[in-house]
FIFI-671103 format. One record per atom (N, C-alpha, C): residue number from 1; x, y negated, z negated; chain; atom name. Coordinates in nm, 3 decimals, always signed. Atoms other than C-alpha are relative to their C-alpha. Example, Ala and Ser with C-alpha at 12.3 -4.5 7.8 and 13.67 -1.06 7.14 Angstrom:
BEGIN
PT	1	+0.089	+0.119	+0.000	A	N
PT	1	+1.230	+0.450	-0.780	A	CA
PT	1	+0.090	-0.120	+0.000	A	C
PT	2	-0.082	+0.119	+0.006	A	N
PT	2	+1.367	+0.106	-0.714	A	CA
PT	2	-0.077	-0.109	-0.073	A	C
***
This chain:
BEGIN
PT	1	+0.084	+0.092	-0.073	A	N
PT	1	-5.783	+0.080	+4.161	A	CA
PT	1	+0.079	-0.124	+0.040	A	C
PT	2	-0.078	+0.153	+0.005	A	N
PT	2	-5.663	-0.230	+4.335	A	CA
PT	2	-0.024	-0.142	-0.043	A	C
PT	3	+0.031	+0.190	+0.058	A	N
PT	3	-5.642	-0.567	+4.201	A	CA
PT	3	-0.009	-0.099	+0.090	A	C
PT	4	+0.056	+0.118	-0.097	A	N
PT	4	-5.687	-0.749	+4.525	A	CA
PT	4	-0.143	-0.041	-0.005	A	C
PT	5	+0.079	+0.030	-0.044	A	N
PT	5	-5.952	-0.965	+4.565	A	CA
PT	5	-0.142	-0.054	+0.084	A	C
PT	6	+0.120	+0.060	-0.124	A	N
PT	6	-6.280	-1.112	+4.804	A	CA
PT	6	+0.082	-0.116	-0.012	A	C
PT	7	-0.003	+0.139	+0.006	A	N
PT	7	-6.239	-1.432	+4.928	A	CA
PT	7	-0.085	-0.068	-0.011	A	C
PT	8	+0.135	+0.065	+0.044	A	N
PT	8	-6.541	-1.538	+4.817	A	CA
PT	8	-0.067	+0.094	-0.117	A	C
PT	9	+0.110	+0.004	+0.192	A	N
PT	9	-6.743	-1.540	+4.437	A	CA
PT	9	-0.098	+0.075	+0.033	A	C
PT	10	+0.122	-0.119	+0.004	A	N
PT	10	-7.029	-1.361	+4.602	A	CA
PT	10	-0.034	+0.021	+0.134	A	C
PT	11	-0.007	-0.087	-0.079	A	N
PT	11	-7.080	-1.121	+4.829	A	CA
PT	11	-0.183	-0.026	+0.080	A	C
PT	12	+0.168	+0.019	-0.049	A	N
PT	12	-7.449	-1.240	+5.001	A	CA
PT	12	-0.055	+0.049	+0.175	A	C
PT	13	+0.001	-0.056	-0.120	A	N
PT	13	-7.381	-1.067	+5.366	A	CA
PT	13	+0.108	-0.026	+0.046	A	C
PT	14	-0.083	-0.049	-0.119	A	N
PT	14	-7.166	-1.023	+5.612	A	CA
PT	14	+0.083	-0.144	+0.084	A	C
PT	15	-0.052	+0.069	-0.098	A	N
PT	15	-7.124	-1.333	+5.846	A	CA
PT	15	+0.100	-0.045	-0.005	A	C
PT	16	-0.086	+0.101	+0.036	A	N
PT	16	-6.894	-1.500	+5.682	A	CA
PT	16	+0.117	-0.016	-0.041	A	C
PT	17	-0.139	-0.107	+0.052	A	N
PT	17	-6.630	-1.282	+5.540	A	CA
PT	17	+0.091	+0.004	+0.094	A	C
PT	18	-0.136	-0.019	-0.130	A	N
PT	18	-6.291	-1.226	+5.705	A	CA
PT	18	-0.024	+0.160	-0.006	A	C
PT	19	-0.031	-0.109	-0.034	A	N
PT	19	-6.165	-0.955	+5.830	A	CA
PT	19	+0.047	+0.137	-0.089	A	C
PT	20	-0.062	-0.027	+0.104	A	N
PT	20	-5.937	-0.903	+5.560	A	CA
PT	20	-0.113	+0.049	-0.126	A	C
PT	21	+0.064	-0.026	+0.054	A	N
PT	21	-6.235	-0.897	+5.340	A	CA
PT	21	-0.089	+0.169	-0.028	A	C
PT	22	+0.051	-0.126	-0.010	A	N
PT	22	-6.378	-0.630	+5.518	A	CA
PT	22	+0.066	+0.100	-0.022	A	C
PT	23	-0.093	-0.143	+0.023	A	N
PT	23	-6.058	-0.394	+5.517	A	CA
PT	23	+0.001	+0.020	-0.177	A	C
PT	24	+0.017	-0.061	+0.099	A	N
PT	24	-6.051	-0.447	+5.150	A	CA
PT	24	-0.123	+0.102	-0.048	A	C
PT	25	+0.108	-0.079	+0.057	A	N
PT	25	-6.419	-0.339	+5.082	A	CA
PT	25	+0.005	+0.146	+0.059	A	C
PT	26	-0.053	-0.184	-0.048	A	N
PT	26	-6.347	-0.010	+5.305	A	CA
PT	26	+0.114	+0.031	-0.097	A	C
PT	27	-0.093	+0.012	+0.094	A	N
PT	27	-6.016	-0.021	+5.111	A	CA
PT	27	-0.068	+0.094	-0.154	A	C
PT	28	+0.121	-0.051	+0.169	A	N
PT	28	-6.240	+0.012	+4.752	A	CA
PT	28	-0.105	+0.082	+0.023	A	C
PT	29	+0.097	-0.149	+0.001	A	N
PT	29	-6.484	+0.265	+4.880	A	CA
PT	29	+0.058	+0.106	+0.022	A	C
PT	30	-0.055	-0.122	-0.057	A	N
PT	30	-6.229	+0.482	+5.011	A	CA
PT	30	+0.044	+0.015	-0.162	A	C
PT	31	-0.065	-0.005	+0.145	A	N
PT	31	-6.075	+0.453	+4.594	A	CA
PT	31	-0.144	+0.053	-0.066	A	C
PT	32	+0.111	-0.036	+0.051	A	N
PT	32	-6.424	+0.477	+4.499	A	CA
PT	32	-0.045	+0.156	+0.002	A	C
PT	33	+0.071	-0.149	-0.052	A	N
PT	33	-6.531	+0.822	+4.703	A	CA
PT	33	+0.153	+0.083	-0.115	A	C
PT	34	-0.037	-0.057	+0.118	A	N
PT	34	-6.235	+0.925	+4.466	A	CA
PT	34	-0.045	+0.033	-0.104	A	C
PT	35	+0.039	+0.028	+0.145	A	N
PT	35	-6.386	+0.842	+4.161	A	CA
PT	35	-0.117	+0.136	+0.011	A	C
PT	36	+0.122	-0.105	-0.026	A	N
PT	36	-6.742	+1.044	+4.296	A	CA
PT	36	+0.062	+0.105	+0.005	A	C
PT	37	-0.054	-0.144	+0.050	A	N
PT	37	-6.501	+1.335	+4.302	A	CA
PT	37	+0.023	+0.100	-0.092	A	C
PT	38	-0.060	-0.065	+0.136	A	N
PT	38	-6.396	+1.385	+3.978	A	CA
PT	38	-0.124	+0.061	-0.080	A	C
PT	39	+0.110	-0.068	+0.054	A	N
PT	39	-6.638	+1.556	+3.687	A	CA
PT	39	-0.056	-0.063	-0.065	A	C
PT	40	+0.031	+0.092	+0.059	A	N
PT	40	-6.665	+1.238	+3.515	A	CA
PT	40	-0.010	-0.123	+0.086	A	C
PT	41	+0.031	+0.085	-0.091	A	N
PT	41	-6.781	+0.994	+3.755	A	CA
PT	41	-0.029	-0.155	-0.008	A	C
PT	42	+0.003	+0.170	-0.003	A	N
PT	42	-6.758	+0.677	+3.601	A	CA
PT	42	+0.156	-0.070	-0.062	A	C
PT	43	-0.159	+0.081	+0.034	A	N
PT	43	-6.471	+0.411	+3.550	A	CA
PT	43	-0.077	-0.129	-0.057	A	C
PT	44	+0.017	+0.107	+0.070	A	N
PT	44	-6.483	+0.136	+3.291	A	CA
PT	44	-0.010	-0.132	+0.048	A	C
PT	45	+0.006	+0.084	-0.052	A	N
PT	45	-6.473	-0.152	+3.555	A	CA
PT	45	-0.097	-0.126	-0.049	A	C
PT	46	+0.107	+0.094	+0.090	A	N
PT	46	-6.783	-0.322	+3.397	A	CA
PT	46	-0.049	-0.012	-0.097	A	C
PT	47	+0.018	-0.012	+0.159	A	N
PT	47	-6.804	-0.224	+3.072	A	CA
PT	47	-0.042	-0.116	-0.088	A	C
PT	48	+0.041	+0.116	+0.053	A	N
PT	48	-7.000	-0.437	+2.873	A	CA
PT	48	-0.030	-0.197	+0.075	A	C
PT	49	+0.073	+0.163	-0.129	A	N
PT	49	-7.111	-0.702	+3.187	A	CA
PT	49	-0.157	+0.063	+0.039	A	C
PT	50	+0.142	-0.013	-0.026	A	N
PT	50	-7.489	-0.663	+3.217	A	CA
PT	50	-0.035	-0.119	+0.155	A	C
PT	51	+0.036	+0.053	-0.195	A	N
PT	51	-7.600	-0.727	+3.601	A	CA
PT	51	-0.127	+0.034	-0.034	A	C
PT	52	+0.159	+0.032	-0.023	A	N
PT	52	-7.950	-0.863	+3.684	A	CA
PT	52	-0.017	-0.006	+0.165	A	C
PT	53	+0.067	-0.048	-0.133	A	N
PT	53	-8.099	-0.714	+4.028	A	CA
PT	53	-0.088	-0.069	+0.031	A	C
PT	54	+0.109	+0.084	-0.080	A	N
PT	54	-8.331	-0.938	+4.187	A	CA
PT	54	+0.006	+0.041	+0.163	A	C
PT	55	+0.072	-0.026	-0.124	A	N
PT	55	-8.503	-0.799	+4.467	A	CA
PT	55	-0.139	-0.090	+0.052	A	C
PT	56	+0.098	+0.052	-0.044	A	N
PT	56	-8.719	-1.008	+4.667	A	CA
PT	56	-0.082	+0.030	+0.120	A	C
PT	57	+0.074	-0.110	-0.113	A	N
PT	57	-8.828	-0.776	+4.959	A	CA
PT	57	+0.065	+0.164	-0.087	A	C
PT	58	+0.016	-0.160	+0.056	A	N
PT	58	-8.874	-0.418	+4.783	A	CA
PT	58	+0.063	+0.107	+0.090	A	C
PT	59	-0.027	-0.095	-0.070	A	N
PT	59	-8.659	-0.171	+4.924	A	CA
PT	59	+0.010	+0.146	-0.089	A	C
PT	60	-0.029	-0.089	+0.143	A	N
PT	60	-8.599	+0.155	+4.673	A	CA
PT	60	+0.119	+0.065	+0.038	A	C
PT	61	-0.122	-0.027	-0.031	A	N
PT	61	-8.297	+0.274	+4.888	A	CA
PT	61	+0.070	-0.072	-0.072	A	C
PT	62	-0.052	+0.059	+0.043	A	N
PT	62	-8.136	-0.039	+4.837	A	CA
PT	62	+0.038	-0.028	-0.134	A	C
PT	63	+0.064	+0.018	+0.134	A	N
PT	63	-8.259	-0.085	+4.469	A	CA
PT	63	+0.116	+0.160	-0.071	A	C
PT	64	-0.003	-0.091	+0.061	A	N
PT	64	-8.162	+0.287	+4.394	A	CA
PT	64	+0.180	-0.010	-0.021	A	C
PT	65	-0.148	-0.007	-0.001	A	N
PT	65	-7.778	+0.255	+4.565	A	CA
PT	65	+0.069	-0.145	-0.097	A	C
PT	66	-0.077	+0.092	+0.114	A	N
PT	66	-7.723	-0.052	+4.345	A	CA
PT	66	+0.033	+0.029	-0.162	A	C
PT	67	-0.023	-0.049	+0.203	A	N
PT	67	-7.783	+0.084	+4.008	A	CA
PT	67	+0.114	+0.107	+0.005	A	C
PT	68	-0.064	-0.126	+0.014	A	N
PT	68	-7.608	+0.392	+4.114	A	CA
PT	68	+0.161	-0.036	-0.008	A	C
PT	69	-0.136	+0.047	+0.014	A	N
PT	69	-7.280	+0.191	+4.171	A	CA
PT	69	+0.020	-0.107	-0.100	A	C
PT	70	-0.017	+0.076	+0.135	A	N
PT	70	-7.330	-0.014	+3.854	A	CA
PT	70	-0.001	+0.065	-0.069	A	C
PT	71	-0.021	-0.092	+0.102	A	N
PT	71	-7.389	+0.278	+3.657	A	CA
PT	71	+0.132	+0.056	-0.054	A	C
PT	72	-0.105	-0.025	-0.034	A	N
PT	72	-7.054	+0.399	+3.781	A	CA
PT	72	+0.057	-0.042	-0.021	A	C
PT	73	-0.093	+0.066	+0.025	A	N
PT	73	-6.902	+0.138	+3.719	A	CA
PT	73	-0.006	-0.076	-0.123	A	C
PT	74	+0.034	-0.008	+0.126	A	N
PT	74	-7.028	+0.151	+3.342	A	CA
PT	74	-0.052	-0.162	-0.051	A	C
PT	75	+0.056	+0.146	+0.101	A	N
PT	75	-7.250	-0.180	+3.323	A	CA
PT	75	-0.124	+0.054	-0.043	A	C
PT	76	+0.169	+0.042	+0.101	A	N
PT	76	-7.599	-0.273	+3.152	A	CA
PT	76	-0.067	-0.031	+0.166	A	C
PT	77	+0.071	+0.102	-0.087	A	N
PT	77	-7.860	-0.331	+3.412	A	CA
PT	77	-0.118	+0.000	-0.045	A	C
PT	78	+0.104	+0.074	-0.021	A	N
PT	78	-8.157	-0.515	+3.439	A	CA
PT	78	-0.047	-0.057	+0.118	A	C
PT	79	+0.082	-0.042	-0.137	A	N
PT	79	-8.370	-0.457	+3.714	A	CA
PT	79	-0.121	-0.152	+0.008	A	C
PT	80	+0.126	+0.100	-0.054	A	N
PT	80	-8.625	-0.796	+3.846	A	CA
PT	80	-0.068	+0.033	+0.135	A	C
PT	81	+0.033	-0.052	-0.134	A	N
PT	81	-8.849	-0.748	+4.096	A	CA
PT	81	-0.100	-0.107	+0.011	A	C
PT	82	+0.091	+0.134	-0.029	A	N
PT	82	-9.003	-1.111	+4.242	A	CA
PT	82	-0.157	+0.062	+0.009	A	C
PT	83	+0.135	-0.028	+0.033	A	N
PT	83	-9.350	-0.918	+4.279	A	CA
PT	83	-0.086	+0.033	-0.096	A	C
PT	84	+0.055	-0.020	+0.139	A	N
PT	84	-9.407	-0.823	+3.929	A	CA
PT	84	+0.012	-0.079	-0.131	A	C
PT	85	-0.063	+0.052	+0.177	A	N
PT	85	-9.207	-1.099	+3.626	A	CA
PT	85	-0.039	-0.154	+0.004	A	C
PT	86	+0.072	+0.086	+0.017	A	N
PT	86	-9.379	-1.408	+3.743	A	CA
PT	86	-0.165	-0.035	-0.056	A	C
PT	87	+0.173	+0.015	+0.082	A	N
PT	87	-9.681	-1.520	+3.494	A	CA
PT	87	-0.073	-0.114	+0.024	A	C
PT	88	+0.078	+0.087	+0.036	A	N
PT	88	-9.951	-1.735	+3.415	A	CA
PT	88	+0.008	-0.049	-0.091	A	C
PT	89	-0.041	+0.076	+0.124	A	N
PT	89	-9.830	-1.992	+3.171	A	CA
PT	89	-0.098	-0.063	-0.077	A	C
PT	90	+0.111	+0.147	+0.011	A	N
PT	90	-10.157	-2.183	+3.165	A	CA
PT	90	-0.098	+0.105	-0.092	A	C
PT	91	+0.116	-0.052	+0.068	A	N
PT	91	-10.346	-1.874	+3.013	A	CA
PT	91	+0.059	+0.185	-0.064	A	C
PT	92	-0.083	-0.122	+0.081	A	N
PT	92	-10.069	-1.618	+2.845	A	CA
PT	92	+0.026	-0.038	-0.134	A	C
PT	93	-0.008	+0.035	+0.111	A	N
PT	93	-10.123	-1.614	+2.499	A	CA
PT	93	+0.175	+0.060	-0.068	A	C
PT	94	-0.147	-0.001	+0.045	A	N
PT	94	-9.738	-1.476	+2.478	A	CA
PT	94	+0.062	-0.067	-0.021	A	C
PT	95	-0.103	+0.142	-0.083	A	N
PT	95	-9.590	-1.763	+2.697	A	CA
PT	95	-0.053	-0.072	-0.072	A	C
PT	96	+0.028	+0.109	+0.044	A	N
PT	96	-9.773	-2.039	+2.502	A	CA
PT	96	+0.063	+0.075	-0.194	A	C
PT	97	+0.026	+0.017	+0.105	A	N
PT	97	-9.745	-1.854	+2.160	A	CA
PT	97	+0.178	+0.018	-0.022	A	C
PT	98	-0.097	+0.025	+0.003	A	N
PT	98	-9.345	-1.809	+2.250	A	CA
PT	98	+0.028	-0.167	-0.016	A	C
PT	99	-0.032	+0.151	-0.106	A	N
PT	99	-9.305	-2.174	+2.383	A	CA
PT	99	-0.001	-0.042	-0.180	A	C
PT	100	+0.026	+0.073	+0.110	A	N
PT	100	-9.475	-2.276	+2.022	A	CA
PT	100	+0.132	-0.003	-0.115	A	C
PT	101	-0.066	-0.076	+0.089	A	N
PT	101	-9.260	-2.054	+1.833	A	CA
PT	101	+0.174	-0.068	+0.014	A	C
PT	102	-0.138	+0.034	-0.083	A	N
PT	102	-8.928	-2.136	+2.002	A	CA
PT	102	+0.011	-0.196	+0.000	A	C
PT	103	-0.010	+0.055	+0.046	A	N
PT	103	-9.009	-2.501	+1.974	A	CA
PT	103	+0.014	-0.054	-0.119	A	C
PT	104	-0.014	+0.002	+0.141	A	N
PT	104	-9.047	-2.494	+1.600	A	CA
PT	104	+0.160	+0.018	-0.050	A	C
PT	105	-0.105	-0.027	-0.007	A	N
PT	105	-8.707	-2.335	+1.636	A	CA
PT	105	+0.097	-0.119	+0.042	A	C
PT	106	-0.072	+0.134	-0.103	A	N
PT	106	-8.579	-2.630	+1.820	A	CA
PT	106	+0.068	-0.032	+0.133	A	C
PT	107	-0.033	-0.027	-0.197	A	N
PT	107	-8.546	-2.542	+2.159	A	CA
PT	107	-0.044	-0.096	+0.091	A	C
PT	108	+0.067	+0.071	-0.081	A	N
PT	108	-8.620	-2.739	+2.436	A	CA
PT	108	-0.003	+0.080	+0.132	A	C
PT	109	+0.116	-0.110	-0.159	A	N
PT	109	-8.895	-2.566	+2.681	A	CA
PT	109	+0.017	+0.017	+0.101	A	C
PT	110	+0.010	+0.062	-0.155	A	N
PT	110	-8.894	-2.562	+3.045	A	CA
PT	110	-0.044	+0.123	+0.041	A	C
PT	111	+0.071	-0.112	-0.067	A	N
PT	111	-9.139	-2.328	+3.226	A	CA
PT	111	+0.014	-0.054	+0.161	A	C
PT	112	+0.001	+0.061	-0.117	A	N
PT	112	-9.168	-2.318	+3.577	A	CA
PT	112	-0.114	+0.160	+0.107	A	C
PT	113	+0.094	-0.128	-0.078	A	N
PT	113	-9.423	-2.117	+3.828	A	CA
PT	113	-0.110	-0.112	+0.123	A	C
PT	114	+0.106	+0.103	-0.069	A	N
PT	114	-9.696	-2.226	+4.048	A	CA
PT	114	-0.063	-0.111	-0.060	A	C
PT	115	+0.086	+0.114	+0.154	A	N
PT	115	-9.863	-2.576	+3.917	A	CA
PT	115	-0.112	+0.041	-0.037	A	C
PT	116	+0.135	-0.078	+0.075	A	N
PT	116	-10.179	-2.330	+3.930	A	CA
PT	116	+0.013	+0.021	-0.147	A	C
PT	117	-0.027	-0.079	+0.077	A	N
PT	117	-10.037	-2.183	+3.691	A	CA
PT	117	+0.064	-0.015	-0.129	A	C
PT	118	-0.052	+0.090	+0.101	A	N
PT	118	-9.875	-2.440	+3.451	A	CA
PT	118	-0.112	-0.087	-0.026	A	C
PT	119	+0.107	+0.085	-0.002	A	N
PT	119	-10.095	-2.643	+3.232	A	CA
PT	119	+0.042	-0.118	+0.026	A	C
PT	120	-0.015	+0.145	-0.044	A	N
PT	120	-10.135	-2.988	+3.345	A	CA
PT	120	+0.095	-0.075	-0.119	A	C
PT	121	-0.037	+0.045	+0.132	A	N
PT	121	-10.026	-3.095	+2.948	A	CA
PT	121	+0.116	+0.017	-0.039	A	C
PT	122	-0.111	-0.092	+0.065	A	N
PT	122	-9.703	-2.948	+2.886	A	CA
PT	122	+0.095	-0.140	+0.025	A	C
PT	123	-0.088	+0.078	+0.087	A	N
PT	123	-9.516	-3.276	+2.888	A	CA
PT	123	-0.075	-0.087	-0.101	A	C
PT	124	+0.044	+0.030	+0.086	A	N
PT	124	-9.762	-3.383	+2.658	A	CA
PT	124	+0.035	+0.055	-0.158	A	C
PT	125	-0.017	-0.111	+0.119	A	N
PT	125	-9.673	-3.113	+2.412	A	CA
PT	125	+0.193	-0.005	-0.030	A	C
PT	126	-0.148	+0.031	+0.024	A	N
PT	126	-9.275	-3.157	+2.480	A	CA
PT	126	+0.049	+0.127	+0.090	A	C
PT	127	-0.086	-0.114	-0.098	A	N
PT	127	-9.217	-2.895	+2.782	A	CA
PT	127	+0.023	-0.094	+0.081	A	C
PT	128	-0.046	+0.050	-0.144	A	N
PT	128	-9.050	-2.969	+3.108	A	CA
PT	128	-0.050	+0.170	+0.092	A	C
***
């Protein structure tokens, strides 16, 4: 595999990238469609790095080809999906009976969601 790198920390589309950028990423898929060859189809590349997927428009293509090249490339994932992991803080006996719990511990709180959805009190109690 090659050790060249992006010129940029994260990869968020297209516009902005060089050229150069782009020949590498063709570059690493053409090394890659190697890898899908063999009988053992994964390479240690991420071994022990856990990646968090946040999808905020639902696609399951998209969704599906990401895991499939993290799998491959032997990480942990953890899948978010903005339409389902946002709660109700103001009336989740989890979220309040964590928050309690975790302060006792000595944590310091900080929730965040709609203000529907936060109680009015919570810097009363010692959240942010």
């Amino acid at each position: 595999m090659s050790t060249a790198r992006l010129s940029t920390k994260h990869l968020l589309g297209i516009k902005y990238i060089s050229k150069e950028d782009i020949e590498l990423i063709f570059k690493t898929a053409l090394e890659f469609k190697e890898v899908i060859n063999r009988p053992i189809k994964k390479v240690p590349s991420l071994r022990d790095v856990t990646i968090a997927n946040v999808f905020f428009e639902n696609s399951t293509r998209t969704r599906i080809s990401f895991e499939l090249a993290e799998r491959r490339l032997s990480a942990d994932i953890v899948n978010f999906s903005a339409s389902s992991i946002v709660g109700d803080i103001l009336h989740s006996r989890v979220a309040l009976s964590n928050i309690y719990c975790l302060q006792k511990l000595g944590a310091h709180v900080k929730v965040c969601g709609p203000p529907t959805l936060i109680p009015t009190y919570i810097e009363k109690w010692g959240w942010r």
